[in-house]
C-alpha positions in Angstrom: 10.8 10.6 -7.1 10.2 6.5 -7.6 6.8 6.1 -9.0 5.6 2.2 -9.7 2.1 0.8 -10.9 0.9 -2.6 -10.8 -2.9 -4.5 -10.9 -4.4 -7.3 -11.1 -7.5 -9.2 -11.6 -9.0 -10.8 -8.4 -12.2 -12.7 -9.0 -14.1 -11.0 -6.2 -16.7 -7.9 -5.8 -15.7 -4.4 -4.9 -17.3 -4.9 -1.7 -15.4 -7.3 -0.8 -12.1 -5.9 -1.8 -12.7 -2.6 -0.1 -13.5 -4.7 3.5 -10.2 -6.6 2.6 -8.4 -3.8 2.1 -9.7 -1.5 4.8 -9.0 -4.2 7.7 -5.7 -2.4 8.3 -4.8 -4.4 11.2 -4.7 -7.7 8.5 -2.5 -6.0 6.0 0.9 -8.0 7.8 -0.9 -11.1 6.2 -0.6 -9.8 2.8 1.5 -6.3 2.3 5.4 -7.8 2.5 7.2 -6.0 5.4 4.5 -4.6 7.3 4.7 -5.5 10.8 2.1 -3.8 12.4 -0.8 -1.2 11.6 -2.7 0.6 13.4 -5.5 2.8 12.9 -6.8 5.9 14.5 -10.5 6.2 15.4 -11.5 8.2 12.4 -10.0 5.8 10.0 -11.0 5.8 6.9 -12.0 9.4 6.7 -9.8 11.7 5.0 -7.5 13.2 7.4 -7.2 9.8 9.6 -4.0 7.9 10.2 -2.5 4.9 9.8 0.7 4.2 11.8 2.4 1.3 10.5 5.5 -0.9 11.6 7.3 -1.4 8.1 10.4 -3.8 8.4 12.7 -3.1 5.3 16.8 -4.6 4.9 16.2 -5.9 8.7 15.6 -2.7 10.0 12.4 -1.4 11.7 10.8 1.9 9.9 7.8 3.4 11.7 5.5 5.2 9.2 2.7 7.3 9.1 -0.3 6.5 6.2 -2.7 9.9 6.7 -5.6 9.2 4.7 -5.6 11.5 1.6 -8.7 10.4 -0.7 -11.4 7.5 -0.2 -14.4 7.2 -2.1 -16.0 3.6 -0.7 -15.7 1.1 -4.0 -13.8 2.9 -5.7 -10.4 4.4 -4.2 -8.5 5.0 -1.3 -4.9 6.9 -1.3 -2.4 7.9 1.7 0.1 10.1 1.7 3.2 8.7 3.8 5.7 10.0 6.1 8.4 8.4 8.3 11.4 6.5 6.4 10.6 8.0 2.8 7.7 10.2 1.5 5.2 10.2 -1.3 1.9 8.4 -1.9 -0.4 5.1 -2.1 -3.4 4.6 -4.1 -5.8 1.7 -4.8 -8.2 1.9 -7.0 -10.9 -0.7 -7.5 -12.4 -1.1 -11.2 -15.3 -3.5 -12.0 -14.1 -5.7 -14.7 -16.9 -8.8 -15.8 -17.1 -10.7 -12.6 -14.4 -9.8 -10.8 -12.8 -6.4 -9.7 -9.4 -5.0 -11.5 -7.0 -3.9 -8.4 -4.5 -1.0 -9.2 -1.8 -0.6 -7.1 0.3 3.1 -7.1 3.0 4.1 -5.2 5.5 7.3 -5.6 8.0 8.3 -3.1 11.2 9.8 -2.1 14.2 8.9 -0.3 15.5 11.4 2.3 19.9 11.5 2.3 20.4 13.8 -1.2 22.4 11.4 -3.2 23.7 8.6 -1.2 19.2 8.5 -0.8 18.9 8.3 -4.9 21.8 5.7 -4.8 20.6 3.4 -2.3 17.3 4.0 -3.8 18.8 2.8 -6.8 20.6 -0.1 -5.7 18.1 -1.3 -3.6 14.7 -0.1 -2.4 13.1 0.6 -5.9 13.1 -2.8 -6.9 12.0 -3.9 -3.3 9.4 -1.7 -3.6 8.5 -2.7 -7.0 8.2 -6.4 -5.8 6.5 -5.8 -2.8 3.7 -3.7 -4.7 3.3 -6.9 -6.6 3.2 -9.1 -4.2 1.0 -7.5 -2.1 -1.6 -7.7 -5.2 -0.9 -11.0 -5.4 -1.0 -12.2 -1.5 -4.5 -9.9 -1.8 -6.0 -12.1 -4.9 -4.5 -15.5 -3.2 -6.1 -14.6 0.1 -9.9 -13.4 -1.6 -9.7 -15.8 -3.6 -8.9 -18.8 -1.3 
């Protein structure tokens, strides 16, 4: 299993990361290669979903993020399904006067080995960048 951690300091209350972050429907605008999210009507309980249109290597994946932990301010985690499995956490940590944004993301390739070797070759550092870039777009967009 990949696992990847990234954060960053964005200049901004919890508060206001948490609506950022929640408004599913904008995460295109900042989370590289999503096309499209939608959430259900329960969202963001535990147990609610997420499907998202992920475009990865100019192929379309649709995913589902179910809701696996959120405690408003603080954290929210999903556990995904669809063109690889594992997890996605953000954790929000108050840091002077601005908010410390931790990004976490562990998943699995289906295929056996030809899976861990395209993993290899490709998708981990994709997924690596993306993570950080999708901190980034997040401070850049916050910020102004």
């Amino acid at each position: 299993m990949a696992s990847m951690e990234r954060s960053v300091l964005i200049n901004a209350s919890p508060e206001t990361i948490d609506a950022f972050a929640l408004d599913v429907r904008g995460w295109p605008s900042w989370y590289p290669g999503v096309e499209q999210a939608e959430p259900d009507a329960n969202y963001p309980n535990v147990g609610s979903v997420v499907r998202v249109l992920y475009r990865a290597a100019g192929m379309n994946f649709n995913m589902t993020f179910t809701v696996s932990d959120y405690e408003h301010l603080n954290t929210i985690a999903y556990e995904i399904d669809g063109m690889m499995t594992g997890m996605t956490r953000y954790t929000l940590t108050p840091q002077g006067n601005g908010t410390v944004v931790t990004g976490q993301f562990e998943y699995e390739v289906p295929g056996g080995g030809l899976g861990k070797v395209l993993d290899k070759l490709l998708l981990e550092r994709m997924n690596s960048q993306n993570l950080e870039a999708s901190l980034n777009n997040m401070k850049a967009a916050i910020e102004g």
